[in-house]
Each structure stands twice: as structure tokens, then as C-alpha cells.
ZAMARGU-4260 file (C-alpha; in steps of 0.2 Angstrom, whole numbers, plus 5000, padded with zeros to 4 digits):
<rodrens>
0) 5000/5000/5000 | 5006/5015/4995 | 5008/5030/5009 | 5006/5047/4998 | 5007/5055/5016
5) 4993/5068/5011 | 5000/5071/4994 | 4992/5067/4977 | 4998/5064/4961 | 4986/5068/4945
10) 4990/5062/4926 | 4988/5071/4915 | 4995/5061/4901 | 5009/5058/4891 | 5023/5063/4903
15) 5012/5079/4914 | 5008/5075/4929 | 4999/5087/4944 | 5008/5087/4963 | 4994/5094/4977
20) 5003/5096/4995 | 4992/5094/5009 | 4991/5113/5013 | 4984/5114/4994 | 5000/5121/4984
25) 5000/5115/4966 | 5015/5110/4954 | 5014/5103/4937 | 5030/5093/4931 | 5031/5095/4911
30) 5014/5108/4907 | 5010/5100/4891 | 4989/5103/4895 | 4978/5113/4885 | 4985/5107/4869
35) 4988/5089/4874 | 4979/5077/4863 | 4975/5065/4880 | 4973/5077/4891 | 4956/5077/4899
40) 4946/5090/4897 | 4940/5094/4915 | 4961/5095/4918 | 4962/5107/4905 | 4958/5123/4916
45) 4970/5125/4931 | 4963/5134/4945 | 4980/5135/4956 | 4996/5133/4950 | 5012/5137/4961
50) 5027/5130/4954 | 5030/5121/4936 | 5043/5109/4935 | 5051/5106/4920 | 5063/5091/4914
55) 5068/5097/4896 | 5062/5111/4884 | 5053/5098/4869 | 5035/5105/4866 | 5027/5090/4872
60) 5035/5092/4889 | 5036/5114/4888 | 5021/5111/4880 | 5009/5126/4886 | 5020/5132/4901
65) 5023/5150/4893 | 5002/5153/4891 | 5000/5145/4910 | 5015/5158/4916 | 5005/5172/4912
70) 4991/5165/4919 | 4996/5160/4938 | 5014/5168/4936 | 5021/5151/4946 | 5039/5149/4953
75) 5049/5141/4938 | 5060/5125/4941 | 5073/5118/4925 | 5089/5118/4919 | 5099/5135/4918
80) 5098/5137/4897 | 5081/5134/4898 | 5076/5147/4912 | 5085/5161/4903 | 5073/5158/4888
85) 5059/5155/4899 | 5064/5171/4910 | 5066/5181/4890 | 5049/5180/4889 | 5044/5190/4901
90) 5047/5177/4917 | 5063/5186/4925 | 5056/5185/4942 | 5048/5168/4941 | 5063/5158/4935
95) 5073/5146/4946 | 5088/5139/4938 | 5098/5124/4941 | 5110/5114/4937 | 5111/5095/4940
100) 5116/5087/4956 | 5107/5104/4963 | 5095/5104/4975 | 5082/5120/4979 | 5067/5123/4989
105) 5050/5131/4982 | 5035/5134/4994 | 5032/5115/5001 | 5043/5106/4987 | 5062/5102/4989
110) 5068/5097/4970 | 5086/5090/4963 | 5088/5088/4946 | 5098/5071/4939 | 5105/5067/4924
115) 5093/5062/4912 | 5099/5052/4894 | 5090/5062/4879 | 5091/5078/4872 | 5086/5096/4874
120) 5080/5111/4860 | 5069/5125/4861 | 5057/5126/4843 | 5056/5145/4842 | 5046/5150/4825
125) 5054/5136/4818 | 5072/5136/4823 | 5078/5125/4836 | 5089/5135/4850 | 5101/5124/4862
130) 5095/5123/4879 | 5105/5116/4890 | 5106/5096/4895 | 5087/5087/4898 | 5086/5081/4915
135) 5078/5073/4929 | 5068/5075/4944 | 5067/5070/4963 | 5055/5080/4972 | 5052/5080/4989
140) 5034/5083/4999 | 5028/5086/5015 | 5029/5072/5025 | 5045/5065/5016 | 5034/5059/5002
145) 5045/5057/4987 | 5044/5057/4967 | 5058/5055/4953 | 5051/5058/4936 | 5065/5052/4924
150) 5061/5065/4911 | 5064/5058/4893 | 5077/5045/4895 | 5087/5030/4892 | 5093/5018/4905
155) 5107/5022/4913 | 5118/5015/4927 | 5118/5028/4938 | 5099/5025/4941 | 5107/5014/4955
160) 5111/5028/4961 | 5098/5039/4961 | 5089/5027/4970 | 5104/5024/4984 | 5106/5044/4986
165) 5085/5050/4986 | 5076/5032/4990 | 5060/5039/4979 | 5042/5031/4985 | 5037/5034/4967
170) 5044/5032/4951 | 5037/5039/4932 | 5046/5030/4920 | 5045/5032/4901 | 5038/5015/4892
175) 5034/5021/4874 | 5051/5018/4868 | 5059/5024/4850 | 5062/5041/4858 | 5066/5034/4877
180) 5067/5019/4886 | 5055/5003/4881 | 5047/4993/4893 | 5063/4979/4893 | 5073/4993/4899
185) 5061/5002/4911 | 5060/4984/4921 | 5078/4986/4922 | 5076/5003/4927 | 5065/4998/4942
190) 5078/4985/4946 | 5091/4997/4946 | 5081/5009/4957 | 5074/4998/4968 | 5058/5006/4970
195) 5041/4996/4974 | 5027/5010/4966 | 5032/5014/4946 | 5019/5025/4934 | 5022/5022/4918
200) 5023/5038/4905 | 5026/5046/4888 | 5018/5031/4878 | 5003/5027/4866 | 5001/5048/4866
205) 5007/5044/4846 | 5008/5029/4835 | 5027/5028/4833 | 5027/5026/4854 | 5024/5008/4852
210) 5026/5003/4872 | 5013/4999/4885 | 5011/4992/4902 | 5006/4978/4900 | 5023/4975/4891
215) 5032/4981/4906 | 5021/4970/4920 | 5028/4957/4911 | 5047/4963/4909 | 5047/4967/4926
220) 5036/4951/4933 | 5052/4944/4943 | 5052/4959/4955 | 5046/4958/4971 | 5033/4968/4979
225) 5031/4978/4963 | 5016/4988/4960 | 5016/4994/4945 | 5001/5012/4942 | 4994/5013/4926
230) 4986/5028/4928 | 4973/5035/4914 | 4975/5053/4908 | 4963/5061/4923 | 4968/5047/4937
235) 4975/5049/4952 | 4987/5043/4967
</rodrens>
């Protein structure tokens, strides 16, 4: 049984998920909402919003984060390059940059950004701007409630560590492989990890994102104690 320790976790689909503190604060890791083709739409209006977490700048993860800034004007977590073209647009005092290995506090969220296997552009009127390395995310809860979302990645070894150093309760793992790990390799990044509560992600949002979880129940059917979450877009932990 998994202790959310007052928290809760909403999916929003593809890789965008909704974190709700017990004292009502609201953060959204990768804001990809209004225009998301499996986003549902009684998700698509956000009523609060306090912080956005972003693991990389791709526009299905950056998705509608510069329309929901203007909006609720939320504290803004990613990489360095990225934030200084976030805070170009008009977000100077919102941005909070980091680099990985980093770890920062905002409102009841502590968040360190990992290494994450992919890569990282900007699409600005058609012209792709570098924006720093993709990354991942452990954030921290009240009550000591953890999350890592992987971000866009491929397996890596120092997963291992990851799960050593921050111990996560919950992990969101990409599935869909041919742009990030498939399901033989999320299995692997459970083991690797250690972790006992895994959401699958980013898969079946397009054709060519061929993984699913039932393929990864059964890759991962030798570890124990696993539950594995598949959430639909609009469900929640």
C-alpha cells in the first residue's frame, strides 16, 4: 500500500503530471495541457498553480508552460539554458535555475535535478535553440513523500544511484520507447532503482510510441513487491 502521506499525484497524460501538498499548493511537472491530445478535458483549466517543474524544453513536455506563466505567474524549476529563455519571455522574476546534482526549495517542494539520457531544443518559429542538458527530477513533499520523474530518457547506470542517494516512493518511467526507454529497459530501470510503486509515461500519446504496460508487467514480473500504476490521463494517486 502506497503511503502518499497527504499528497496526490494527478495524470495528466503523456509525461504531465499534477503534485497537490496537503496545505493545497500545486505544481505541474512538464505543462503540456491545453493542447495535449489525451489530456482530459475537465484537467484542462488549472485553478491554482504554484510551481512548474520542467525536465527538458521539447514541446510535448514545455508544451503550454509560457500561456499557464502568464496565467498564475508560478515559481519556475529547470535547467539554467532553459530558464534564461523562459525568463526572455517575460518570466525574470519567476525563474529558478539549476543545474544538476542541485537541490532548491519552492514553497512546500524540495527538487534535485539528475541526469537524464536524451536531448534538449527550444522550437522558436521554427528554429531549434540549444537549451541546456534534459534532466531529471526527485522532488520532495511534505511528510517526506518522494517522486523521481526520469524525464525523457534511456537507461542508465547511475539509476542505481539515484535510488541509493534520494530512496523515491514513486517512480514515472517512460515506456513508449523509439524516443526513450521501452518497457525491457524500464524493468531494468525499476531494478536498478529499487523502487516498489512505478507509473508508467510518455507512451501510446502517438503511434510511433509503440510501448505499453502491460509489456512492462511482464518485463518486470520477477520483482518483488512491485506495484506497477497505470494511471489513465485524469487518474490519480
Amino acid at each position: 500500500m502506497l503511503d502518499m502521506k497527504g499528497n496526490k499525484l494527478t495524470y495528466f497524460g503523456h509525461s504531465t503530471f499534477s503534485l497537490t501538498t496537503p496545505s493545497g499548493q500545486v505544481a505541474l511537472i512538464d505543462p503540456w495541457v491545453m493542447t495535449n491530445p489525451v489530456c482530459p478535458e475537465a484537467l484542462k483549466k488549472i485553478p491554482r498553480l504554484d510551481v512548474i517543474f520542467l525536465s527538458h524544453a521539447h514541446s510535448d513536455h514545455l508544451g503550454d508552460l509560457l500561456a499557464l506563466a502568464k496565467q498564475h505567474r508560478p515559481q519556475i524549476v529547470a535547467i539554467f539554458e532553459t530558464c534564461l529563455w523562459i525568463g526572455s519571455k517575460g518570466f525574470e522574476k519567476e525563474i529558478r535555475p539549476m543545474g544538476k546534482g542541485g537541490t532548491q526549495k519552492v514553497g512546500d517542494f524540495e527538487v534535485t535535478l539528475t541526469h537524464a539520457f536524451h536531448s534538449n531544443s527550444i522550437d522558436e518559429n521554427g528554429v531549434r535553440l540549444y537549451a541546456g542538458e534534459p534532466a531529471g527530477l526527485v522532488i520532495r513533499m511534505p511528510g517526506g513523500f518522494s517522486v523521481y520523474h526520469t524525464g525523457d530518457t534511456a537507461l542508465f547506470g547511475d539509476m542505481k544511484l539515484i535510488g541509493e542517494l534520494y530512496k523515491p516512493d514513486v517512480a514515472l518511467l517512460p515506456i513508449g520507447d523509439h524516443f526513450t526507454m521501452g518497457p525491457r529497459e524500464a524493468a531494468h530501470a525499476i531494478r536498478f532503482l529499487g523502487v516498489k510503486h512505478v507509473v508508467p509515461m510518455h507512451y501510446a500519446t502517438f503511434p510511433v510510441l509503440t510501448g505499453s504496460p502491460e509489456e512492462l508487467k511482464q518485463h518486470a514480473k520477477d520483482i518483488p513487491g512491485l506495484q506497477i500504476h497505470a494511471l489513465k490521463p485524469g487518474e490519480s494517486l
